[in-house]
N, CA, C and O atoms as a Tinker XYZ file with bonds, in Angstrom:
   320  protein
     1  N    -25.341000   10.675000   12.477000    73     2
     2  CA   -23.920000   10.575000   12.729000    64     1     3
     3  C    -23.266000    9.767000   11.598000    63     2     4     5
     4  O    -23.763000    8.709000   11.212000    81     3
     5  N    -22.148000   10.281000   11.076000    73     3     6
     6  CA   -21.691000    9.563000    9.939000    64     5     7
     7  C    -20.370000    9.214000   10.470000    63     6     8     9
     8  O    -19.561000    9.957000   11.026000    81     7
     9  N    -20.257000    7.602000   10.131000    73     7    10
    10  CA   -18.794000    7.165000   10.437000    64     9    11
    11  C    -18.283000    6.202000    9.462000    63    10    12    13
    12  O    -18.735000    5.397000    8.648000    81    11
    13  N    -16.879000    6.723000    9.986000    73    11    14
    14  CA   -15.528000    6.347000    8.963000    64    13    15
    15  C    -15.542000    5.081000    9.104000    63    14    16    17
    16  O    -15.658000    4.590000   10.227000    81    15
    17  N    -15.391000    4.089000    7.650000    73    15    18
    18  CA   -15.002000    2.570000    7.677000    64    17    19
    19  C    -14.140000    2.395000    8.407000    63    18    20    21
    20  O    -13.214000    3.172000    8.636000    81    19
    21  N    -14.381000    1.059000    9.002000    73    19    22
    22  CA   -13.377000    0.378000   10.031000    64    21    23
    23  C    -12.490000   -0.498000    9.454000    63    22    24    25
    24  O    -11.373000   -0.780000    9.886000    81    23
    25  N    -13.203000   -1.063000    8.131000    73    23    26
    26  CA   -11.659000   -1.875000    7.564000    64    25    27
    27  C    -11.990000   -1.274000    5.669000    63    26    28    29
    28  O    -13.153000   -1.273000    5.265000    81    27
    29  N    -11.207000   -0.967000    5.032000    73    27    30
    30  CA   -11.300000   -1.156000    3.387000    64    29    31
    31  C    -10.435000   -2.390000    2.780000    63    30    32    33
    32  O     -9.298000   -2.852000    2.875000    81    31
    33  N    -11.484000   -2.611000    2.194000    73    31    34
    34  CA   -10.856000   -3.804000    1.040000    64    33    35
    35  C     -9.002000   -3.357000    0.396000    63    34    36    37
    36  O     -8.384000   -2.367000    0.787000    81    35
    37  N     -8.594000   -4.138000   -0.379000    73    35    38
    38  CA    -7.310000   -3.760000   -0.798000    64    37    39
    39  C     -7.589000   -2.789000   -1.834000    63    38    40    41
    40  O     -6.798000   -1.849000   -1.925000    81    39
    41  N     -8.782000   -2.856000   -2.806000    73    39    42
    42  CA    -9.224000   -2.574000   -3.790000    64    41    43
    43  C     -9.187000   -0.684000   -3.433000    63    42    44    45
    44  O     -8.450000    0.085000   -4.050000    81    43
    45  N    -10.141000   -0.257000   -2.337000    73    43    46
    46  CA   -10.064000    1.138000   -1.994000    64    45    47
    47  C     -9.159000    1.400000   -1.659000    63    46    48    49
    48  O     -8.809000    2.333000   -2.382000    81    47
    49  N     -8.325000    1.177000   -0.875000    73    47    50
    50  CA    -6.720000    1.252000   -0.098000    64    49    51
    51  C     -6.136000    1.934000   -1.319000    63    50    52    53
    52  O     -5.592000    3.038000   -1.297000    81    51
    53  N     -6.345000    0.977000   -2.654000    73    51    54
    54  CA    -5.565000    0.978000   -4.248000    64    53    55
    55  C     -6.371000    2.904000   -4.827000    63    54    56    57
    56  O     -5.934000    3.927000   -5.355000    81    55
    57  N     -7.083000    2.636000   -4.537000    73    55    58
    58  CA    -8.170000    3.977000   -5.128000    64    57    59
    59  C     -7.598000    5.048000   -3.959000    63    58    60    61
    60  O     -6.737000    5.854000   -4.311000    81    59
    61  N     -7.958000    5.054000   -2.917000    73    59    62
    62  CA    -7.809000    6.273000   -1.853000    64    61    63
    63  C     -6.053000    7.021000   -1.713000    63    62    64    65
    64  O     -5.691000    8.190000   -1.576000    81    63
    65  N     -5.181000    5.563000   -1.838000    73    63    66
    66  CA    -3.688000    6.135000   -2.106000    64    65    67
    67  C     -3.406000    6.632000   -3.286000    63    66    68    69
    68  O     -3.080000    7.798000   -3.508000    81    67
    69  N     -3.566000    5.446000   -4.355000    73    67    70
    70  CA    -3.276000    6.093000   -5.592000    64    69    71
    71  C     -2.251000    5.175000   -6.214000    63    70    72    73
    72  O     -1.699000    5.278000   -7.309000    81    71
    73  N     -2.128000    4.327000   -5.351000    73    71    74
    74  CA    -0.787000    2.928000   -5.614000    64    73    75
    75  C     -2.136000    1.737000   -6.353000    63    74    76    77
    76  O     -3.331000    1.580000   -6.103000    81    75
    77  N     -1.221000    1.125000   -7.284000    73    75    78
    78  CA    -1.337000   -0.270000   -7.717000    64    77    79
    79  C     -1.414000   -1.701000   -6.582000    63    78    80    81
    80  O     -0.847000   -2.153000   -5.587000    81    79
    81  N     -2.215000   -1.916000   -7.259000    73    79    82
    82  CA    -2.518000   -3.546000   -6.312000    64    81    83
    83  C     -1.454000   -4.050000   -5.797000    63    82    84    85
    84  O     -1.336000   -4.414000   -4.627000    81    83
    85  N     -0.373000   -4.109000   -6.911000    73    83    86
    86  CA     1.112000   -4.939000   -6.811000    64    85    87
    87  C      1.968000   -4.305000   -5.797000    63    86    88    89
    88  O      2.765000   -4.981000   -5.146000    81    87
    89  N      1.871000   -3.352000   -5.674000    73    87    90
    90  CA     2.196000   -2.133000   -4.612000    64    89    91
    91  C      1.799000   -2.180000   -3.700000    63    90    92    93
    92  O      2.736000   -2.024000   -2.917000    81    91
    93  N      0.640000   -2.347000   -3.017000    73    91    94
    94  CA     0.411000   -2.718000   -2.291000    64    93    95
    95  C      0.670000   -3.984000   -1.066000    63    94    96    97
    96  O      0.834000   -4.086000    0.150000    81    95
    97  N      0.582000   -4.815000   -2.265000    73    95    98
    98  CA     0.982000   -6.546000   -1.965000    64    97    99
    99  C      2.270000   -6.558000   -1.387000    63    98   100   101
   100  O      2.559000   -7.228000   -0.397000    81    99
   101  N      3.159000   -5.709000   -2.093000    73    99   102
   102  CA     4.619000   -5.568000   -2.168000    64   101   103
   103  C      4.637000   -5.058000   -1.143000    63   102   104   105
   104  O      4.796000   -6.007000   -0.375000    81   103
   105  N      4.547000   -3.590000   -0.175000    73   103   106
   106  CA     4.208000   -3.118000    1.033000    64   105   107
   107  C      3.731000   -4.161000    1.917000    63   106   108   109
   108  O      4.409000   -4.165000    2.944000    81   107
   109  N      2.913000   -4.963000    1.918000    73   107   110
   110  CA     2.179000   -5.923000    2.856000    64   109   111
   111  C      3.390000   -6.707000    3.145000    63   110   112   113
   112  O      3.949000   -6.815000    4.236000    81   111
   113  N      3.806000   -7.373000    1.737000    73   111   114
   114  CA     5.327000   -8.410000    2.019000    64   113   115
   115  C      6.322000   -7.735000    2.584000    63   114   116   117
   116  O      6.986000   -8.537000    3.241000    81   115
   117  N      6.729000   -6.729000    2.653000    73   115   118
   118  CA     7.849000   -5.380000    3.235000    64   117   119
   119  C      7.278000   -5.209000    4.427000    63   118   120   121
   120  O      8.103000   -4.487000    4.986000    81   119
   121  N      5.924000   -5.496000    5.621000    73   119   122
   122  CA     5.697000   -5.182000    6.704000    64   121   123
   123  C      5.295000   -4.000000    6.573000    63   122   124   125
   124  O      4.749000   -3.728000    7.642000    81   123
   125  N      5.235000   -3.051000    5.834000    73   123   126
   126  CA     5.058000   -1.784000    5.879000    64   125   127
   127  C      3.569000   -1.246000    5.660000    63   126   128   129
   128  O      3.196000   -0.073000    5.645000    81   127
   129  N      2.608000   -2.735000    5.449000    73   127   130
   130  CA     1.316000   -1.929000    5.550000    64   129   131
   131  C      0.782000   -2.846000    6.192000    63   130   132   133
   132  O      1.240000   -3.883000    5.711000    81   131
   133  N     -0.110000   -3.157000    7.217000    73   131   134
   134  CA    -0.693000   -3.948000    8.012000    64   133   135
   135  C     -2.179000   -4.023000    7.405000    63   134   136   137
   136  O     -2.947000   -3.095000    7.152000    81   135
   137  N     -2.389000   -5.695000    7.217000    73   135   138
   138  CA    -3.934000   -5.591000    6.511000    64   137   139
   139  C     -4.072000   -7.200000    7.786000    63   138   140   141
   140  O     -3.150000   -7.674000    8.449000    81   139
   141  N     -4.982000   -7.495000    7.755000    73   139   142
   142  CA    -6.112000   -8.331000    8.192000    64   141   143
   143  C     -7.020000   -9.220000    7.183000    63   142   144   145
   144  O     -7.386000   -8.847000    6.069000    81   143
   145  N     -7.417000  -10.918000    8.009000    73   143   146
   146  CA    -8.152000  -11.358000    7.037000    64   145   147
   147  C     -9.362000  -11.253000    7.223000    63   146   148   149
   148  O     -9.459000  -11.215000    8.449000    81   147
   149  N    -10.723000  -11.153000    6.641000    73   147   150
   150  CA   -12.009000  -11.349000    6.862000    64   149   151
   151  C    -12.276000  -12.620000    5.980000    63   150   152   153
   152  O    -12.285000  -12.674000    4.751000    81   151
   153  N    -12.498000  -13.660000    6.910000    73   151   154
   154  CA   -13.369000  -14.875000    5.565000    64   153   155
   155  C    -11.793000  -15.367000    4.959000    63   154   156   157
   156  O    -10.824000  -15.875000    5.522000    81   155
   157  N    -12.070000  -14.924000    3.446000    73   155   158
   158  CA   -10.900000  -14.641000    2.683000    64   157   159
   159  C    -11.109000  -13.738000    1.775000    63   158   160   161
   160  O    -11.292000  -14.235000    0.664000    81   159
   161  N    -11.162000  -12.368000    1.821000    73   159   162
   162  CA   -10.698000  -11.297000    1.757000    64   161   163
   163  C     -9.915000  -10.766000    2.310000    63   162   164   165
   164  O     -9.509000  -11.604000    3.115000    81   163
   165  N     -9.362000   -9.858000    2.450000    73   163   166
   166  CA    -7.876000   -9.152000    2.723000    64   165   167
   167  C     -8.399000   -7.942000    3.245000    63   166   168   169
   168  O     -9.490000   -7.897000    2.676000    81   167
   169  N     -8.311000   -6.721000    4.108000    73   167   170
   170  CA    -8.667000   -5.419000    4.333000    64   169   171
   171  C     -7.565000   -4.894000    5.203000    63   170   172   173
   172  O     -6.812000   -5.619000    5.853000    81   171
   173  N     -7.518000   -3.524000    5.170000    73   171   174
   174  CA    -6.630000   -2.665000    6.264000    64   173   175
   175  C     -7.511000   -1.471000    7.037000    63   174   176   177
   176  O     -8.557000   -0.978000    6.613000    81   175
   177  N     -6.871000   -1.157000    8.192000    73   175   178
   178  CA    -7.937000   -0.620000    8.831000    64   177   179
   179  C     -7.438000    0.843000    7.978000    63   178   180   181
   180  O     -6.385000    0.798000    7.342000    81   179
   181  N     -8.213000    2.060000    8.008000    73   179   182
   182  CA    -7.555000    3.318000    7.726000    64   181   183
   183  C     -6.341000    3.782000    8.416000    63   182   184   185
   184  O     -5.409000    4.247000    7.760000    81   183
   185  N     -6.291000    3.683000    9.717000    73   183   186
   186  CA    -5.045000    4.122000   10.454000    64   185   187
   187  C     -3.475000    3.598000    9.951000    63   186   188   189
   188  O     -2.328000    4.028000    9.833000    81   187
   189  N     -4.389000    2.196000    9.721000    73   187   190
   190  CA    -2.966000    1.489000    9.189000    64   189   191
   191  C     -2.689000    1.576000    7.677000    63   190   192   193
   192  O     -1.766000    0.967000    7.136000    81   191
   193  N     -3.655000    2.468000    6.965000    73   191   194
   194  CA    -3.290000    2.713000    5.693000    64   193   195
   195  C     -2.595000    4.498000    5.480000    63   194   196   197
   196  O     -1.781000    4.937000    4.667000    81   195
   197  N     -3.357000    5.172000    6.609000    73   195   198
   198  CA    -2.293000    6.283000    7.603000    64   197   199
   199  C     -1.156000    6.526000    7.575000    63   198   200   201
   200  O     -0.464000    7.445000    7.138000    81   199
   201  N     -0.878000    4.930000    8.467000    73   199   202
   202  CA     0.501000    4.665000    8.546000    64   201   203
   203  C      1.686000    5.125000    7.785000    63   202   204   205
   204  O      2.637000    5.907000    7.808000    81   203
   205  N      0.844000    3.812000    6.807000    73   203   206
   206  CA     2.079000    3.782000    5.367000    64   205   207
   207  C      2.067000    4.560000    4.573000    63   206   208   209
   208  O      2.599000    4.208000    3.520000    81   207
   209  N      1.642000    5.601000    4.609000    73   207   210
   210  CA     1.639000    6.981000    3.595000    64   209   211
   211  C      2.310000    7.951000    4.469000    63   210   212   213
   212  O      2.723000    8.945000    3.873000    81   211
   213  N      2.532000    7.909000    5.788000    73   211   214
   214  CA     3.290000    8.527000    6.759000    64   213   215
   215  C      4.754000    8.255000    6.313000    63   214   216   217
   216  O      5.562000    9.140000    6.030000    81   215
   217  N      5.033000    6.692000    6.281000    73   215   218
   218  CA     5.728000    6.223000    6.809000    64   217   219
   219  C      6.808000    6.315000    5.316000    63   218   220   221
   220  O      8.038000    6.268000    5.323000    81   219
   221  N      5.782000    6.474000    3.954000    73   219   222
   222  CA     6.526000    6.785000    2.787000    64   221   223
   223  C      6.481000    8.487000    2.546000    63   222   224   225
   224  O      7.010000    8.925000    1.524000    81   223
   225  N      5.965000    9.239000    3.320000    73   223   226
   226  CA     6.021000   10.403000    3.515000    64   225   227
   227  C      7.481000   10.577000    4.324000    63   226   228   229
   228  O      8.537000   11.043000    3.897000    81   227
   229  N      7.260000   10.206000    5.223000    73   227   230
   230  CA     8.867000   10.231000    5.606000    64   229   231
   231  C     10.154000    9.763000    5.593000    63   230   232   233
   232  O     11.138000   10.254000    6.146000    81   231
   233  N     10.034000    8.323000    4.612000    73   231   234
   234  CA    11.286000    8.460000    3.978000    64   233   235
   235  C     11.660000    9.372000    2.321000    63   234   236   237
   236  O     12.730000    9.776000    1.865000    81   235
   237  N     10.570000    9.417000    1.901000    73   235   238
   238  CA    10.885000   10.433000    0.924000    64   237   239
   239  C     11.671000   11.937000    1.387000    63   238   240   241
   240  O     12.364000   12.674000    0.686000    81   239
   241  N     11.253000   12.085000    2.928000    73   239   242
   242  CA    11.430000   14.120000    3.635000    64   241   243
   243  C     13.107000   13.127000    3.912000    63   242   244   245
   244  O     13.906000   14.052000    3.768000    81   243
   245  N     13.791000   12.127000    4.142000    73   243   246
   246  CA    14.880000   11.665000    4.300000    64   245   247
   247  C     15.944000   11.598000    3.199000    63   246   248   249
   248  O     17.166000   11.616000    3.350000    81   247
   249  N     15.247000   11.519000    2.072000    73   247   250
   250  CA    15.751000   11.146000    0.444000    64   249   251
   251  C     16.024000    9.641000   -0.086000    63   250   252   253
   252  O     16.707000    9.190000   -1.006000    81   251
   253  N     15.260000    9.112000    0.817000    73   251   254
   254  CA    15.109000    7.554000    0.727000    64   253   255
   255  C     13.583000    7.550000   -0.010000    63   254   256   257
   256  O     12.663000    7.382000    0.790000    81   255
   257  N     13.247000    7.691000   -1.226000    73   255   258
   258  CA    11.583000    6.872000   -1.622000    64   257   259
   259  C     11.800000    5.991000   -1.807000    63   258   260   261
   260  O     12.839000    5.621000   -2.354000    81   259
   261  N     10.527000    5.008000   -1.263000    73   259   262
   262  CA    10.298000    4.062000   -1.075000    64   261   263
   263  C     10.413000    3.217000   -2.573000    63   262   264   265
   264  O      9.781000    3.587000   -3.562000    81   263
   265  N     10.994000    2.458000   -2.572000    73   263   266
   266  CA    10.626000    1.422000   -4.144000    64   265   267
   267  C     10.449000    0.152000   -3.636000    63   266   268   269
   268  O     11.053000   -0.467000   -2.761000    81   267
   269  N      9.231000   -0.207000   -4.551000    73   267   270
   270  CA     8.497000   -1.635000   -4.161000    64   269   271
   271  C      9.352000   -2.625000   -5.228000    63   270   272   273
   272  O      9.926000   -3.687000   -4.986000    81   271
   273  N      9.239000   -1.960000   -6.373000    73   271   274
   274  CA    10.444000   -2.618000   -7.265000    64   273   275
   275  C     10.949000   -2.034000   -7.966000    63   274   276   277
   276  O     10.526000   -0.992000   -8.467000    81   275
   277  N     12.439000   -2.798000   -8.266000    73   275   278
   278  CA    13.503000   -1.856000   -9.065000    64   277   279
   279  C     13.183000   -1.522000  -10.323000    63   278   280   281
   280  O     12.763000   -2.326000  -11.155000    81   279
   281  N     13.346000   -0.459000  -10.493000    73   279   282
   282  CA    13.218000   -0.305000  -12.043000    64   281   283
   283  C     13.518000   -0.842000  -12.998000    63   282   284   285
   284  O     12.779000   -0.985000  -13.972000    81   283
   285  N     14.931000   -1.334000  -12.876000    73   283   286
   286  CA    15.085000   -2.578000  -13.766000    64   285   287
   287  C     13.769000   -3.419000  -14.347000    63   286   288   289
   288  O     13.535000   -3.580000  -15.545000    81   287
   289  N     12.860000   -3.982000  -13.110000    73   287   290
   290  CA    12.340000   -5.006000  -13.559000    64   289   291
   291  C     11.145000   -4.300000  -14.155000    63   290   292   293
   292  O     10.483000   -4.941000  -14.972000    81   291
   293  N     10.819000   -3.208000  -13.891000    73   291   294
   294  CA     9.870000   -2.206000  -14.908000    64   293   295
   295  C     10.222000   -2.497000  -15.991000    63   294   296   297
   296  O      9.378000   -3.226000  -16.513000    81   295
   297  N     10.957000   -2.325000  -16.549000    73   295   298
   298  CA    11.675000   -2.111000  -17.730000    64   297   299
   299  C     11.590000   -3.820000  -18.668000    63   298   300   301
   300  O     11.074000   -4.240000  -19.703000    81   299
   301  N     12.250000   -4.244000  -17.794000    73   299   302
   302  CA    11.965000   -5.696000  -18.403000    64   301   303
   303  C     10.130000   -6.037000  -18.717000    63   302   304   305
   304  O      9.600000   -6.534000  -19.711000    81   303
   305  N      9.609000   -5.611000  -17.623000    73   303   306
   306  CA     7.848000   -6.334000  -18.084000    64   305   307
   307  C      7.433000   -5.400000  -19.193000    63   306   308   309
   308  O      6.639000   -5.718000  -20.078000    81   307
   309  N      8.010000   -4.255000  -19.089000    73   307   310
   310  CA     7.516000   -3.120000  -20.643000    64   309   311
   311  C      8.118000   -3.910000  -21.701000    63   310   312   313
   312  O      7.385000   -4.050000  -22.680000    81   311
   313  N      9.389000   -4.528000  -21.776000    73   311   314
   314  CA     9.811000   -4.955000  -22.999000    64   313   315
   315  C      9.059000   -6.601000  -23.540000    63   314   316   317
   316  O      9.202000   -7.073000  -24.668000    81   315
   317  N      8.393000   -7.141000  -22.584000    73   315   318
   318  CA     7.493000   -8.345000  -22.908000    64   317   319
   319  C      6.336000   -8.225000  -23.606000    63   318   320
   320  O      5.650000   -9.220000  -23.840000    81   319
């Protein structure tokens, strides 16, 4: 019987979505992704990484995508 992880690190969360660490973090601070502590490591369960790909799935089908940060400040860390 093969079974699905019960929690992933932030690190896979980063690999399995396809988002940046900072992105992530940024989502966590926004409420919008629910993670848990182990020890001190950080993890989210899958459902709740589900969630937030739902949950930016459907404000994108609204015409709201999600931004973790403004572009502006893209722009500024490219010019450093």
């Amino acid at each position: 019987m093969k079974m699905e992880p019960l929690k992933l690190p932030l690190q896979v969360v980063a690999q399995v979505t396809g988002e940046s660490l900072p992105t992530i973090y940024a989502a966590m601070a926004a409420g919008h992704l629910q993670t848990f502590l182990c020890g001190r490591r950080r993890f989210a369960r899958p459902d709740a990484v589900r969630a937030w790909v739902d949950f930016m799935e459907a404000e994108s089908g609204k015409g709201k995508p999600v931004m973790y940060r403004p572009r502006s400040a893209e722009r500024q860390e490219r010019g450093r």
